[in-house]
C-alpha positions in Angstrom: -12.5 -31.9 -14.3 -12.3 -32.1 -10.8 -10.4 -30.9 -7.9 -10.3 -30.2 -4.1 -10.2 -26.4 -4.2 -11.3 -24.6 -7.3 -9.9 -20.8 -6.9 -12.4 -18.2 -9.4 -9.5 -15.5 -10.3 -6.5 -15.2 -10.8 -5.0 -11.9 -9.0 -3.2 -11.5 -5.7 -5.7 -12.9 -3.5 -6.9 -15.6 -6.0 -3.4 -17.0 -7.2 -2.0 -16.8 -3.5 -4.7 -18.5 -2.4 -4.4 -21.5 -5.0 -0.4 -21.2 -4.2 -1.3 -22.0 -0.6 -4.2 -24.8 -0.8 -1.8 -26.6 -3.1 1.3 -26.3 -0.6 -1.3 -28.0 1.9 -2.0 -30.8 -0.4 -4.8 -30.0 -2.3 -5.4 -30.5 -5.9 -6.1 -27.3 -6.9 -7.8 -25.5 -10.8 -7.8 -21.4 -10.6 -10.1 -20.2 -13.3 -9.2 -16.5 -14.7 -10.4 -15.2 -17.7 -7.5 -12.8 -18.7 -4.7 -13.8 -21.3 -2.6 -13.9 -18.2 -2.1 -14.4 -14.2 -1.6 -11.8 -11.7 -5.5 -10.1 -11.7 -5.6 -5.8 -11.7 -2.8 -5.3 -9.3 -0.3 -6.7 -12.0 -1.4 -6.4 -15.3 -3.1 -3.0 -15.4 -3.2 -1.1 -11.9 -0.2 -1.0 -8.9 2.3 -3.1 -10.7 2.5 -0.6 -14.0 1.8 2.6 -11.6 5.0 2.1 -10.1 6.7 1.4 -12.2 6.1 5.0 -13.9 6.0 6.0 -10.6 10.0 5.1 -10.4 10.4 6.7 -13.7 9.1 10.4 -12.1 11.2 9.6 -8.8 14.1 9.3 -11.6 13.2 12.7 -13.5 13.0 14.6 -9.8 16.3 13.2 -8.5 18.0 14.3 -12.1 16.1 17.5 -11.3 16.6 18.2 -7.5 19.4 16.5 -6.4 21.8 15.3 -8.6 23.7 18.4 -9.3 23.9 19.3 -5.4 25.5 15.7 -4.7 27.9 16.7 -7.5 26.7 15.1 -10.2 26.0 16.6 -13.5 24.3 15.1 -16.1 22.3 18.0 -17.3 18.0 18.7 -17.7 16.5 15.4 -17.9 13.9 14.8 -20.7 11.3 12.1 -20.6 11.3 9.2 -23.1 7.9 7.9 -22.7 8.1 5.2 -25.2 10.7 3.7 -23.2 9.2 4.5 -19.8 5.9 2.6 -21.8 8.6 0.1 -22.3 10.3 -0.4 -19.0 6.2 -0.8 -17.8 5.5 -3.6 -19.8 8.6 -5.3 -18.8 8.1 -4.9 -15.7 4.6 -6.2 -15.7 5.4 -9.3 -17.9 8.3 -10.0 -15.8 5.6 -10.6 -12.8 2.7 -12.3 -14.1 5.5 -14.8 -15.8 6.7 -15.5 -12.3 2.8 -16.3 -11.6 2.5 -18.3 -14.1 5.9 -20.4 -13.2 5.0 -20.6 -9.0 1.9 -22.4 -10.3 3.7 -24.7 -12.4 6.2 -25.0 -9.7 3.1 -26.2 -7.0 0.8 -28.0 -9.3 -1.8 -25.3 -9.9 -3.7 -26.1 -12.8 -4.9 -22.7 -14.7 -8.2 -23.2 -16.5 -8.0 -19.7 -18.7 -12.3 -18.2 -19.1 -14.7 -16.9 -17.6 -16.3 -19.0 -14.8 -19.9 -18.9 -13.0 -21.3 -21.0 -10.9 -23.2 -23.7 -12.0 -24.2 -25.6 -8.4 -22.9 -25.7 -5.2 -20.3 -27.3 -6.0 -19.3 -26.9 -9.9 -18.0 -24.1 -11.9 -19.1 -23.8 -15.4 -15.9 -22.1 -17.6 -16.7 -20.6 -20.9 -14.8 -22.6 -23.3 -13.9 -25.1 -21.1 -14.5 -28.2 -19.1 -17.2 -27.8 -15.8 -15.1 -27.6 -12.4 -15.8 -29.6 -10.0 -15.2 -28.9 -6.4 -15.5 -29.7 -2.9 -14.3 -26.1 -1.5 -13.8 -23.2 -3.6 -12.6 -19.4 -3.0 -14.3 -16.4 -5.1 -11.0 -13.8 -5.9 -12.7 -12.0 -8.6 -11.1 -8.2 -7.5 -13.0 -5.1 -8.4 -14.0 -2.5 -11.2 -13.8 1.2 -11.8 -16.4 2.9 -11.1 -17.7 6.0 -13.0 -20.6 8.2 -11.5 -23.6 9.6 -13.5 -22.0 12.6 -14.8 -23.1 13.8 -18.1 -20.4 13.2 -20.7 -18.2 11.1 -19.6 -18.5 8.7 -22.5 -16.0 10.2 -24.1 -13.4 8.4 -25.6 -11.0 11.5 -23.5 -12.1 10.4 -20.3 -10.8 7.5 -18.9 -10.3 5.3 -15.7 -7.0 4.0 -14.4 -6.4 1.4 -16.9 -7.0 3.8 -20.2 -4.4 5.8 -18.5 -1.9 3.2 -18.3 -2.6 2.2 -21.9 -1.8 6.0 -23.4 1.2 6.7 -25.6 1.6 9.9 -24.9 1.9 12.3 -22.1 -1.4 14.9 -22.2 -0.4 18.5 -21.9 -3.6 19.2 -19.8 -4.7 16.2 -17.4 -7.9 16.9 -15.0 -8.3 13.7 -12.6 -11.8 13.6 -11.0 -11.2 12.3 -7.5 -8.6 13.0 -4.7 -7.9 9.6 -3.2 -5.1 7.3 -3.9 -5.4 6.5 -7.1 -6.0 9.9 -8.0 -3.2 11.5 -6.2 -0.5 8.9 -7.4 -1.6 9.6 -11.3 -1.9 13.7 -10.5 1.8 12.9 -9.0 3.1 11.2 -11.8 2.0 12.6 -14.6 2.8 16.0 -13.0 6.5 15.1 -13.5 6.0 13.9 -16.4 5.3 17.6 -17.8 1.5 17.5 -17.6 -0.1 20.4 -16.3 -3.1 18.7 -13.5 -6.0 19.5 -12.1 -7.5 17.8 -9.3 -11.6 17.8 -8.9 -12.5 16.1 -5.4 -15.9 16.6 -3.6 -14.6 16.5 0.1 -12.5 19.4 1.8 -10.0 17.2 1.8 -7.2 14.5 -0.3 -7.1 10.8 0.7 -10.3 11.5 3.1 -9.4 8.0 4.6 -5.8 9.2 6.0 -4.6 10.9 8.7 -5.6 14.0 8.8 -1.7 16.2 8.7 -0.7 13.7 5.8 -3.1 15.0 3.8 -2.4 18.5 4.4 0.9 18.1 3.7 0.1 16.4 0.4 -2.0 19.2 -0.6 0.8 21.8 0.3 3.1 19.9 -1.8 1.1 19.3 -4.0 0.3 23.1 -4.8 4.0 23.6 -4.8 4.3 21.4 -7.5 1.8 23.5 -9.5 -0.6 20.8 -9.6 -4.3 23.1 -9.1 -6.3 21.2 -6.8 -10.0 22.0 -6.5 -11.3 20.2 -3.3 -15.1 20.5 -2.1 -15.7 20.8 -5.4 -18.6 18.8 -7.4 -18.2 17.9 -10.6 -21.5 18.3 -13.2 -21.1 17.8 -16.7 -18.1 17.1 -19.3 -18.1 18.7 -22.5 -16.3 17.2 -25.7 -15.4 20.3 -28.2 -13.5 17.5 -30.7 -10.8 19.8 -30.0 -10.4 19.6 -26.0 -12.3 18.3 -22.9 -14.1 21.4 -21.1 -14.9 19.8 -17.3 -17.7 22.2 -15.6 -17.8 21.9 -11.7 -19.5 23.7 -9.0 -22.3 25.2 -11.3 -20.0 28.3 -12.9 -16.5 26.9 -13.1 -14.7 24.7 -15.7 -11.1 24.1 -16.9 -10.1 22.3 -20.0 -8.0 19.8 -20.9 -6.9 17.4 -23.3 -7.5 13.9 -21.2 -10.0 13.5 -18.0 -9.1 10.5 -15.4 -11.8 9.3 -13.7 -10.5 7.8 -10.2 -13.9 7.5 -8.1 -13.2 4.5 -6.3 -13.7 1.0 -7.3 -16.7 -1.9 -7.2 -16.4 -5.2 -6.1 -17.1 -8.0 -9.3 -19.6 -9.9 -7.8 -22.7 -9.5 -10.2 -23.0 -12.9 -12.9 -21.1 -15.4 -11.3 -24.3 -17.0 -9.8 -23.2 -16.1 -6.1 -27.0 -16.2 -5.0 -27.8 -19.4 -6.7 -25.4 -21.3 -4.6 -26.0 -19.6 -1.2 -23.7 -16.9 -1.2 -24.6 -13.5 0.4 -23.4 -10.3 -1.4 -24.2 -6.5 -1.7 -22.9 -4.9 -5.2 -21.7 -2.1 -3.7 -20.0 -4.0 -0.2 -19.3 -7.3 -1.8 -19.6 -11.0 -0.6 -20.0 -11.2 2.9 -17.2 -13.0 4.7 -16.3 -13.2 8.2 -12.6 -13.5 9.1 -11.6 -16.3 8.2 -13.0 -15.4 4.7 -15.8 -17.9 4.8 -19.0 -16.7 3.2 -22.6 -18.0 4.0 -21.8 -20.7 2.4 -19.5 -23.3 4.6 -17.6 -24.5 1.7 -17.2 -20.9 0.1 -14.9 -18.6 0.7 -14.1 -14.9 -0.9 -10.4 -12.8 -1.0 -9.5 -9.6 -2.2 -12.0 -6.6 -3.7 -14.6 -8.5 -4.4 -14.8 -9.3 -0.6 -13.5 -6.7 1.7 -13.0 -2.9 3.2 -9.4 -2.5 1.9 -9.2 -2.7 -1.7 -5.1 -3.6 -1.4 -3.2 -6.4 -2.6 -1.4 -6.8 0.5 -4.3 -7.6 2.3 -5.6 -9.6 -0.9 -2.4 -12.0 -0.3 -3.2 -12.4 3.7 -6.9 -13.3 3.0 -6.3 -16.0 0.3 -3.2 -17.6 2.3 -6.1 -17.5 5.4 -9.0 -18.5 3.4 -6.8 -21.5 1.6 -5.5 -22.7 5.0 -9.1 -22.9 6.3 -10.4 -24.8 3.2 -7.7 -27.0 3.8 -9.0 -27.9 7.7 -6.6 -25.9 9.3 -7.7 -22.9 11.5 -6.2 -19.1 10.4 -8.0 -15.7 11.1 -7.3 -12.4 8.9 -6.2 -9.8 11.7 -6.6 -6.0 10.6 -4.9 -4.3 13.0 -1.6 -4.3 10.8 -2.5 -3.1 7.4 -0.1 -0.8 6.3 -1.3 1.9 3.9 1.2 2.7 1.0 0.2 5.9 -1.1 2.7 6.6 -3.6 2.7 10.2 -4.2 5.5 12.7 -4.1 6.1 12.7 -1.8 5.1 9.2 -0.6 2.8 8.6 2.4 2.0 5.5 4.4 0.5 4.7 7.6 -0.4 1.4 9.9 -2.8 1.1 12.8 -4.7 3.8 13.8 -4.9 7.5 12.4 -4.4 10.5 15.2 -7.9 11.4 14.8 -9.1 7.2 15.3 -6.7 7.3 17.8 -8.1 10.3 19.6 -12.0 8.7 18.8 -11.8 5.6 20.6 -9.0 6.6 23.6 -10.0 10.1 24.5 -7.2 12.1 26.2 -5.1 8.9 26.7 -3.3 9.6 23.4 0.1 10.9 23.1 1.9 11.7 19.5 5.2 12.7 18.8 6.5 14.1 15.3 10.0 13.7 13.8 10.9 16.0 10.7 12.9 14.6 7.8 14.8 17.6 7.7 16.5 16.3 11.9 17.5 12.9 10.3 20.6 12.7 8.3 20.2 10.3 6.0 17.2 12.2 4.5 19.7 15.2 4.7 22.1 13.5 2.3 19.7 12.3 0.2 18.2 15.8 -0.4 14.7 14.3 0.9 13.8 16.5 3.9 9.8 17.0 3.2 7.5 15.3 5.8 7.8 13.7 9.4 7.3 10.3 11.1 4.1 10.8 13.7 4.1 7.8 16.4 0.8 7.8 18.3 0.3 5.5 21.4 -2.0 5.7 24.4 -0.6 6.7 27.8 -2.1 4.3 30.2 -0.1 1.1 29.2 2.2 2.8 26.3 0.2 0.6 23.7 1.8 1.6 20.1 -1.4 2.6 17.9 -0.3 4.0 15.1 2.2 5.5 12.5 1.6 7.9 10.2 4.6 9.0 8.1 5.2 11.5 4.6 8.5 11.7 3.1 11.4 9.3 1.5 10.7 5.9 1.0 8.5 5.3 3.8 5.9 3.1 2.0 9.0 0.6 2.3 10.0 2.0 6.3 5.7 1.3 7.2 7.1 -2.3 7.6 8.8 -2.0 10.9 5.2 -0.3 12.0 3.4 -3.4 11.0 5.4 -5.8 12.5 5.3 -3.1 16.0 1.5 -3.5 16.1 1.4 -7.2 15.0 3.3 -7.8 18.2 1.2 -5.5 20.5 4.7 -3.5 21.2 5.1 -0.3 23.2 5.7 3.0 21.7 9.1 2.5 24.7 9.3 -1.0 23.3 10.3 0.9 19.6 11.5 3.9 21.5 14.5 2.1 23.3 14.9 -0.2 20.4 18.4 0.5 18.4 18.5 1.8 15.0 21.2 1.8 12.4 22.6 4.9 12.2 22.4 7.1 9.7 19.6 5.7 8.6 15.6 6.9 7.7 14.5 4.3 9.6 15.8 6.3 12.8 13.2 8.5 12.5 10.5 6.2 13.2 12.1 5.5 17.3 13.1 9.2 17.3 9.2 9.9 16.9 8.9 7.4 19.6 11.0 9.3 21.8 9.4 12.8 21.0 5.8 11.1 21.8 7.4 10.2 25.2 9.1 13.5 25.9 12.3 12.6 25.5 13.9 14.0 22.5 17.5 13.9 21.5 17.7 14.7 18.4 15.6 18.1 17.9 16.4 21.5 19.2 14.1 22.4 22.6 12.1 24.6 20.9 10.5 21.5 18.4 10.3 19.3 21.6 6.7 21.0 21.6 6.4 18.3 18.2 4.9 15.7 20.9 1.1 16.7 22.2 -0.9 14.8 24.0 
């Protein structure tokens, strides 16, 4: 069979990208080996994770807050066959609606496992050869799992065994302290699970700002959830009975189910990348500049399998740029505005630059300011008072860097951050700006106004909340 663009994967980057080249008049096969559309993000990794992360926001509201808003409904107990339930729903719910936008723009799915054959021809298992004049690689990313002595066992699992368990694990050690580790320590923590965390730098979510972390980890350890950071893990042990995790040469904890959450690797090994001129690193991925072309003209590459941020956010920018490209047009993936959703409990999520980035590259021209939950009302009423919105800008033109913020809902509120520094705005430009009031989008132009000096809305004596 032929076509103009031949799209290999099916996930965020891949089917957006076969969405797009088809909107721009191309006749356009994806090939993706799954039983269904919608890659990692929304079979088996963020889609399903939030969804149980809604289902522990749930349990901590009937926990926390509904009885001081008034309303009784007494100790909430998890069903987790119908949380299991709700998941799947959710999660076929999706990748049908990816199934019926490709129907709705003449996407052709070819379902196996494609290589390729030549420069210009796919060969799918099971299947007719693809023929193509461009094509875009979207093949995502793995788990990986580092050579730690016993982690064969069928107790320890990556994200995805996780999401397949049927019931909650009394004792849950998760071996890494990024993202994906927090979010599952976090969830399954409400859930009733009694977690461990085993990280091997002095710090959570190493990438982040510096102060969210910290406050994760104090929340964290308020929530009773034992976190062992600096800590290197050396061998698992399988009794038959439990999971006995040894780390830092004379320590160990057990527990009845170990998640493994080291980071993931981009799939680019057996698809015959460097038979057809395409440069890749196993461990970095297929080279692509930005507008995702790779060393090959008439090759481009989306998503994990091609990329710094493993995110499906940036996954849908790359294939709508990389489609548009293939299609003669001219688009270029810009960075600057990725916003950085971590959904913890509390949730974090940042754009732009971190203080300490901020404070690397602009020296003493850097001014924050911090707004606590507990000075907005909306996050009053709600009951939601951990955390603070940072703003960070530097002072010789009032540039807008970044935003860094912990606390209710913000990993929706980092929006109005990332359309800020998509349009190069001042910190005065948001600072001066009106917000809905009461709202917890006020706190993000109330930090504005602390990092200027010009407070309203907190007592003198946290005016000292803006440093320079």
């Amino acid at each position: 069979m032929e076509c103009d663009v031949a799209v290999l994967g099916g996930g965020p980057g891949g089917y957006t990208a076969a969405i797009r080249a088809a909107q721009l008049g191309a006749k356009t096969i994806c090939i993706e080996k799954e039983p269904e559309l919608g890659g990692t993000c929304l079979r088996i990794g963020c889609i399903p994770t939030k969804a149980w992360v809604q289902t522990a926001f749930s349990i901590r509201e009937a926990e926390e807050t509904f009885a001081k808003l008034g309303v009784n409904v007494g100790p909430p107990q998890l069903d987790f066959a119908k949380a299991n339930e709700w998941k799947q729903a959710v999660v076929h719910q999706m990748t049908q609606g990816v199934a019926s936008l490709f129907k709705a723009n003449g996407v052709e799915w070819v379902n196996g496992f494609g290589r390729f054959k030549d420069p210009h021809t796919i060969a799918v298992e099971g299947a007719e050869d693809v023929a193509f004049q461009q094509a875009i690689v979207a093949t995502g990313s793995y788990p990986l799992r580092p050579p730690i002595e016993g982690l064969d066992s069928p107790r320890v699992v990556d994200s995805e065994g996780l999401l397949a368990q049927t019931e909650v694990p009394r004792r849950l050690v998760v071996l890494g302290g990024g993202i994906i580790g927090c979010e599952f320590a976090s969830i399954f923590r409400r859930f009733g699970s009694e977690v461990t965390i085993i990280e091997m730098l002095p710090q959570l979510i190493p990438q982040e700002d510096a102060d969210a972390a910290k406050e994760l980890a104090k929340q964290f350890g308020r929530r009773g959830i034992a976190l062992n950071l600096d800590s290197r893990c050396d061998r698992v042990e399988d009794t038959g009975e439990v999971l006995r995790v040894y780390y830092n040469g004379d320590q160990s904890v057990e527990c009845d189910l170990m998640l493994v959450a080291t980071g993931r690797g981009p799939t680019v090994e057996g698809l015959g990348l460097e038979d057809v001129g395409v440069e890749f690193d196993p461990r970095k991925g297929i080279a692509a500049d930005e507008r995702r072309r790779t060393t090959a003209q008439h090759i481009y590459a989306v998503g994990d399998c091609a990329g710094y941020w493993q995110l499906a956010h940036t996954a849908f920018r790359e294939g709508e740029v990389a489609a548009e490209n293939a299609m003669g047009h001219e688009a270029i993936v810009d960075n600057r505005g990725v916003p950085r959703p971590i959904y913890t409990d509390p949730e974090i999520a940042g754009v732009g630059l971190t203080e300490q980035e901020a404070r690397q590259q602009y020296g003493d021209d850097v001014s924050v300011g911090v707004f606590p939950w507990a000075a907005n009302a909306r996050a009053v009423m709600q009951n939601e008072t951990v955390g603070w919105v940072k703003s960070i800008h530097e002072t010789r033109y009032g540039e807008l860097l970044g935003l860094v913020m912990v606390g209710p809902h913000v990993t929706d509120l980092i929006e109005a951050g990332t359309v800020a520094l998509d349009a190069e705005a001042t910190v005065e430009t948001v600072a001066d700006g009106m917000a809905a009031h009461p709202t917890l989008s006020e706190a993000i132009k109330e930090a504005g106004l602390v990092a200027l000096g010009r407070a309203i809305h907190l007592p003198n004596k946290r005016k000292t909340a803006a440093r320079a």
